[in-house]
C-alpha positions as CSV (number, residue, x, y, z in Angstrom):
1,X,5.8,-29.3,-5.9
2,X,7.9,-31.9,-3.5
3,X,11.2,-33.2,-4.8
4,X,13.5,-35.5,-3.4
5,X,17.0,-34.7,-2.8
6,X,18.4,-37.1,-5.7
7,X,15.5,-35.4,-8.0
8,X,16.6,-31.9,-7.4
9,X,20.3,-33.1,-7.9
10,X,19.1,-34.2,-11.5
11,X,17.5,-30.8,-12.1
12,X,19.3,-28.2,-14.6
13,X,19.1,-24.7,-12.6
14,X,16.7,-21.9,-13.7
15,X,18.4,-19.3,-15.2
16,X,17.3,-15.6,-14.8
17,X,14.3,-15.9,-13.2
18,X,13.1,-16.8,-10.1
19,X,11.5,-20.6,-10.1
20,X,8.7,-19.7,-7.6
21,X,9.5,-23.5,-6.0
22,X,12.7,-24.5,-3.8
23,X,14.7,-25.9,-6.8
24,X,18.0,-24.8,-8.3
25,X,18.5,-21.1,-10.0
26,X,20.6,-19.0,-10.3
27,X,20.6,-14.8,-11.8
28,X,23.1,-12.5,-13.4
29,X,24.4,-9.3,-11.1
30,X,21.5,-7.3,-11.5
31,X,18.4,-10.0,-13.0
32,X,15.7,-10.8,-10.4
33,X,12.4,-9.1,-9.7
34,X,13.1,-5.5,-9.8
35,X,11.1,-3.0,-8.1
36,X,11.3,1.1,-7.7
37,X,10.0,1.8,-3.7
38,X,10.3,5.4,-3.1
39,X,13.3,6.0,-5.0
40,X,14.9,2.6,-4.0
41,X,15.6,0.2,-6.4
42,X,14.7,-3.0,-4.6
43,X,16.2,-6.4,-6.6
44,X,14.5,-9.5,-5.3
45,X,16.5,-12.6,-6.0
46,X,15.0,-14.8,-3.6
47,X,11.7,-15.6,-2.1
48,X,9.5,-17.6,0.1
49,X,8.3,-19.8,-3.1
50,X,11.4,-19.9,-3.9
51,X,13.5,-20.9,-1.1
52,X,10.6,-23.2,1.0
53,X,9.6,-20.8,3.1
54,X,13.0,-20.0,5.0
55,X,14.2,-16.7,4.0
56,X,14.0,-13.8,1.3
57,X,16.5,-11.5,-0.5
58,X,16.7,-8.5,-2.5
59,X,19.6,-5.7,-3.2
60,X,18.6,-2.0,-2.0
61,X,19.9,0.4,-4.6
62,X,19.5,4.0,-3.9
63,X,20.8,7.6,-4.4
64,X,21.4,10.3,-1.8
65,X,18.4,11.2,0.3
66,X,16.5,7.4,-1.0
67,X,14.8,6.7,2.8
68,X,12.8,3.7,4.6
69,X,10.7,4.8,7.4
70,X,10.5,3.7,10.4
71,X,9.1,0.1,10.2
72,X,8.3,-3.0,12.7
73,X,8.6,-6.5,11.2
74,X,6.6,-8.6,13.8
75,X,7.2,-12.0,12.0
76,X,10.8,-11.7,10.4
77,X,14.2,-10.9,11.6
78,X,16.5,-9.0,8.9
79,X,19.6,-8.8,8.1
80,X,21.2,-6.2,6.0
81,X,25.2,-5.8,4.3
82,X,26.3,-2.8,3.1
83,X,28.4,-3.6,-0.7
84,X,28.6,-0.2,-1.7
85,X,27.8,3.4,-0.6
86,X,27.5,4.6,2.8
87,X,23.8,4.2,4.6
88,X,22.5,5.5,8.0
89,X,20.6,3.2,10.3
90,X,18.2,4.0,13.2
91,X,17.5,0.9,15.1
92,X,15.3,2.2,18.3
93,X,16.6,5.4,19.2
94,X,20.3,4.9,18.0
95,X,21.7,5.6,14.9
96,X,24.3,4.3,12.8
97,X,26.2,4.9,9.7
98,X,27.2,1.9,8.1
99,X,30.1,1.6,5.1
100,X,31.1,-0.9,3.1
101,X,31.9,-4.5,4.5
102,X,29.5,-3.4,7.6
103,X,26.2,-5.1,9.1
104,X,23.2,-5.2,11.0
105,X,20.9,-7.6,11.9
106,X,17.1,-6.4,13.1
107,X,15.5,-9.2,15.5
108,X,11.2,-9.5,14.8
109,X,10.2,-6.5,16.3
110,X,12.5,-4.3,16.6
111,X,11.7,-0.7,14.9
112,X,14.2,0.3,11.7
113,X,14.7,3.0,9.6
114,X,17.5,3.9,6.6
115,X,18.7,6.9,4.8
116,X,21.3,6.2,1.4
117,X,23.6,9.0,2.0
118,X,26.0,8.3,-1.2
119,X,25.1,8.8,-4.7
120,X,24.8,5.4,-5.1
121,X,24.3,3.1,-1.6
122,X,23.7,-0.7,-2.5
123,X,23.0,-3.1,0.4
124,X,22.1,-6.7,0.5
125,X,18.7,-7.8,2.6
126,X,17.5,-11.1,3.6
127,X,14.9,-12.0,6.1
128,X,13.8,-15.0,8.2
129,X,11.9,-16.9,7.8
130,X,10.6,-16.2,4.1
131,X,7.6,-13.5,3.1
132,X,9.0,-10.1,4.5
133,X,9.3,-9.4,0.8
134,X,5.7,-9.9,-0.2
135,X,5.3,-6.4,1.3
136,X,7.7,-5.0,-1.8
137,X,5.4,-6.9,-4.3
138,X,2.5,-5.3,-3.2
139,X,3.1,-2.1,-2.8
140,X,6.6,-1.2,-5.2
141,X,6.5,-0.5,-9.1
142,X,7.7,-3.4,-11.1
143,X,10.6,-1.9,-13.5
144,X,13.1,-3.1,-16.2
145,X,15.7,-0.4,-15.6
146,X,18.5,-1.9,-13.4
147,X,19.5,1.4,-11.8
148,X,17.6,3.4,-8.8
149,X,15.6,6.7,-10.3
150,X,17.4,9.5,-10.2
151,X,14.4,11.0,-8.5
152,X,11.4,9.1,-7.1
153,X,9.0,8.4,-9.8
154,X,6.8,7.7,-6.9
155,X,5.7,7.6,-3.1
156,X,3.9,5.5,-1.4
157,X,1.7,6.9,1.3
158,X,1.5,6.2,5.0
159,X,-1.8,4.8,4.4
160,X,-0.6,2.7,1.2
161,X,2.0,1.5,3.4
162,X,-0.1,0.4,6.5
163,X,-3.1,-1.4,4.4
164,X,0.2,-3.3,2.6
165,X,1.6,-4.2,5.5
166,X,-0.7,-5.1,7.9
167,X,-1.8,-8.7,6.6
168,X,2.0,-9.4,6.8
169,X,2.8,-8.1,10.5
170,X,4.3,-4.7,9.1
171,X,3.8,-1.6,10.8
172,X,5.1,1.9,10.7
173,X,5.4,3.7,14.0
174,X,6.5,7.1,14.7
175,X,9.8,7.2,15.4
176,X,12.1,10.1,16.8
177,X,15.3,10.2,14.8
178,X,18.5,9.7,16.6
179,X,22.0,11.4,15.6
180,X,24.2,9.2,14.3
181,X,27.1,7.9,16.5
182,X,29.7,5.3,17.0
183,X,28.3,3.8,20.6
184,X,27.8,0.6,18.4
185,X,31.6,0.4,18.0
186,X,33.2,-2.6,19.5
C-alpha cells in the first residue's frame, strides 16, 4: 500500500502490533514479535514491511552463557546497544566486552559473534537496510512469554542455520575466538 505524506499524517497509529506496511505504530516495552533463538529472547519491533524496506529491529534478551555464533551478514550492516547486562563481542579476531550505554556497529560483511555474560543481558539491534531479521522468523520459535528461557528450550543446528540463512546472504564461518580486551578503547 502507497500513502501520501498528508494520508499517513491522518492515520491513527497501530497499537501493539506490527502493521506489516510503513505507517504509524507504536508497542509497549516488551510487545512486538517475540521469538526464543537458542536461549535468546529475540523481540522484533520493526521490520522491512514495516519500515519500507530501510531497516529492522529487535531487543536480544538473554541469560548467562545465551551465545550467537559466528555469523556474516553479506547484505546488512548492524548495529547493536547494550541497555542492560554485560555482553562479549568478537568482531574478526578481536573481542570485546561491552556494558551498558556501549556500542558496536558491524559493516556488511564483517564476521560477529556474542556471548550474554549477565543473568540477564538486553541489547537493542537494528540492521540496514531492512530483512536481516527475516532470518529470526524463519528459523526462531515464536513465544508469548516476555522473558528469555531459563535454559534453551531449543537449538538450532549448523545445518538449520545455513539452509535459513543462505537465501538471505547469511553465513556461519568458523571462527577462532579471541580473548577479550580493551584495544578498542579510545
Amino acid at each position: 500500500m502507497s500513502l501520501d505524506v498528508e494520508s499517513v499524517h491522518r492515520l491513527a497509529p497501530e497499537v501493539n502490533r506490527l502493521p506489516g506496511e510503513p505507517v504509524p505504530y507504536c508497542l509497549a516495552a516488551g510487545e512486538g514479535r517475540r521469538y526464543e533463538l537458542d536461549g535468546r529472547l529475540v523481540t522484533v519491533i520493526a521490520t522491512a514491511r514495516d519500515t519500507g524496506g530501510l531497516f529492522d529491529a529487535a531487543y536480544l534478551t538473554g541469560g548467562r552463557g545465551a551465545t550467537a555464533p559466528f555469523h556474516v551478514h553479506s547484505r546488512h550492516q548492524r548495529s547493536f546497544y547494550v541497555f542492560d547486562g554485560r555482553v562479549q563481542f568478537w568482531l574478526g579476531g578481536d573481542s570485546r566486552v561491552l556494558v551498558p550505554g556501549d556500542s558496536v556497529h558491524v559493516p556488511a560483511g564483517t564476521p560477529v559473534a556474542y556471548r550474554m555474560l549477565a543473568h540477564l543481558t538486553r541489547v537493542l539491534t537494528w540492521a540496514a537496510p531492512g530483512g536481516a531479521l527475516d532470518y529470526v522468523e524463519h528459523v526462531g520459535t515464536p513465544v508469548q512469554q516476555h522473558i528469555h528461557p531459563v535454559t534453551p528450550n531449543s537449538a538450532t543446528t549448523p545445518r538449520q542455520r545455513a539452509e535459513a540463512g543462505a537465501p538471505l546472504g547469511i553465513t556461519f564461518p568458523e571462527h577462532p575466538f579471541a580473548e577479550a580486551a580493551d584495544t578498542w578503547d579510545m
